[in-house]
N, C-alpha and C positions, 0 to 999 in steps of 0.2 A: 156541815156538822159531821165529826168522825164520831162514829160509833161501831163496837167489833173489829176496831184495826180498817174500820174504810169508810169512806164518805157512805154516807145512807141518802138513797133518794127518794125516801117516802117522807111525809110529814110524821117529826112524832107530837104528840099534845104537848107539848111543853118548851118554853124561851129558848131559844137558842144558850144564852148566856148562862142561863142555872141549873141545866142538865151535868148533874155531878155522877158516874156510874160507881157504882161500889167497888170496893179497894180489891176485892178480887180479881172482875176484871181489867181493871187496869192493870195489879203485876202477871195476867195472862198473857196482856198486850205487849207489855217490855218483855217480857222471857219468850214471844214468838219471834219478836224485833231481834231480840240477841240470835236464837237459834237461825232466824234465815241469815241476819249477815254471818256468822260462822261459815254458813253452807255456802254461802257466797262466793265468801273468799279461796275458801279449799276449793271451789268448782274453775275459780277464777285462775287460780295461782298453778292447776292441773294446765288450763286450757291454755295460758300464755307460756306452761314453762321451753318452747321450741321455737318460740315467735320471734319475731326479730323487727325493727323497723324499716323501712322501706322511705327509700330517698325520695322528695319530691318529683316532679313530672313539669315544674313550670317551666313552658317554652319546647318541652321535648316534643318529638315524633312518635306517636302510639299507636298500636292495633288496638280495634276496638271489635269486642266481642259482641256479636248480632243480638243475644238473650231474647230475639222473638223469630216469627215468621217458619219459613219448613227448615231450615237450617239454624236452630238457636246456639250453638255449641262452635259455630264456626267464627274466625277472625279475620272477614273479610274487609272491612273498611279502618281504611285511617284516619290519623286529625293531629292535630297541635292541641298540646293541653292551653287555656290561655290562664286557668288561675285554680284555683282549691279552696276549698270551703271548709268548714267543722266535719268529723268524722268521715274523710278518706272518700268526699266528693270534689269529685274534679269537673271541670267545666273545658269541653273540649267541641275546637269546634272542625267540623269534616273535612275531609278533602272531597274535592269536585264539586258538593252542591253547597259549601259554606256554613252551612247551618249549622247553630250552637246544641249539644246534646248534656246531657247528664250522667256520667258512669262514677262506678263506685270503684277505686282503687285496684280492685281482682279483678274487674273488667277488660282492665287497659294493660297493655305489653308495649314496654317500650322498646322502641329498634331502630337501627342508625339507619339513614336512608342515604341510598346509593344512587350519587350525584353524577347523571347523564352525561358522558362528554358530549360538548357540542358539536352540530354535526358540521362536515365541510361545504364553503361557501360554494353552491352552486348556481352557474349562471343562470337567469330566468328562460325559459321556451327551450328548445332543442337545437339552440348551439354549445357545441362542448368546448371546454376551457382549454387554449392552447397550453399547449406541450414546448417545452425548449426545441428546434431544433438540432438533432445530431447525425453530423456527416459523418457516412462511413465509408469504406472502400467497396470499388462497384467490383472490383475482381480482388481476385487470394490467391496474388501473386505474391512470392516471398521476394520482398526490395532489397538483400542482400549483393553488393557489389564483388565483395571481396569476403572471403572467409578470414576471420583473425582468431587466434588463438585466445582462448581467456585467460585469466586473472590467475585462475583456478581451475583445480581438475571438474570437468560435469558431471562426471561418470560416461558409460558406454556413449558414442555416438549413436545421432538421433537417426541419422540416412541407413538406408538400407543396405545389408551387405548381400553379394551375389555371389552363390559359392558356385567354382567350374570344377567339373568334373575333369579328368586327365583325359588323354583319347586311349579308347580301348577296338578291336577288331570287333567290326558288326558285324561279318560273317559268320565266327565261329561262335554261335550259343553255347556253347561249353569247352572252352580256354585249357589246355592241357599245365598249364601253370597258372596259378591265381592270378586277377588281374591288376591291375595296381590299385589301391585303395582312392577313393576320390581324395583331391586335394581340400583343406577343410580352412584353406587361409584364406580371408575374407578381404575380397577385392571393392574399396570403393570408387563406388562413380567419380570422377573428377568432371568439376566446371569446364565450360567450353570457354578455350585460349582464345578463341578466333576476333580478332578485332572487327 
């Protein structure tokens, strides 16, 4: 039985069915009925004007926020949502121990999960996996038979040049006429003719 705008839980002396309260307070009862939904709505229409809806989670990858123990506030474990319920309960179950949990929508962060390359096939015990064989030369000798002119210019020659000095007198440390300047034309090695 509602009586004063709410169920009463005491017994009153009288039938359920013939308690009729005076016309007072019942337009007390609608005109508090009106005033709260007003406030309602104005509280409601404040609280959602920034809200926005938020896509489902079925099948996704989510952190799930701890909300107990010495770290409540941290998003250490994960899970797959596997389905949704009325008002923005999700049914998500863990990763590692399997087990199905309960979180409310603000709980859960969804995030892509970053798929491991596999790693390479290693032989089993402590034989390692051969290697291609590659021959190389046991010495670095240059196998040029003959020198041939290219195509095209190289630029400078790679061989070394040797530059000779003129002959000057090694007696006189100090030459009464200057001495000739060293020659600065650069002499190359040539290959040996010798059959």
């Amino acid at each position: 039985m509602c009586t004063f705008g709410r169920p009463v839980r005491v017994f009153i002396p009288i039938h359920p069915g013939k308690y009729q309260p005076h016309t007072t307070w019942r337009e007390t009862l609608a005109s508090r009925e009106e005033a709260l939904h007003n406030r309602h709505m104005h509280i409601a229409e404040h609280v959602t004007e920034h809200t926005r809806t938020q896509p489902p989670l079925v099948g996704d990858f989510v952190r799930i926020q701890n909300q107990t123990g010495p770290n409540p506030t941290k998003w250490d474990k994960t899970g797959i949502v596997i389905e949704v319920h009325q008002f923005d309960l999700y049914v998500v179950r863990v990763d590692g121990s399997g087990r199905v949990t309960l979180r409310n929508r603000k709980f859960l962060r969804k995030y892509l999960q970053v798929i491991p390359r596999a790693p390479l096939a290693m032989a089993p015990g402590p034989t390692a996996i051969a290697l291609p064989q590659v021959n190389l030369p046991t010495s670095i000798t240059p196998q040029h038979d003959s020198f041939s002119s290219p195509s095209r210019p190289m630029g400078p020659p790679k061989t070394p040049c040797v530059y000779e000095e003129s002959p000057s007198d090694p007696t006189n440390p100090l030459p009464d006429k200057p001495a000739p300047q060293a020659s600065l034309s650069p002499t190359v090695p040539q290959p040996d003719q010798s059959p």
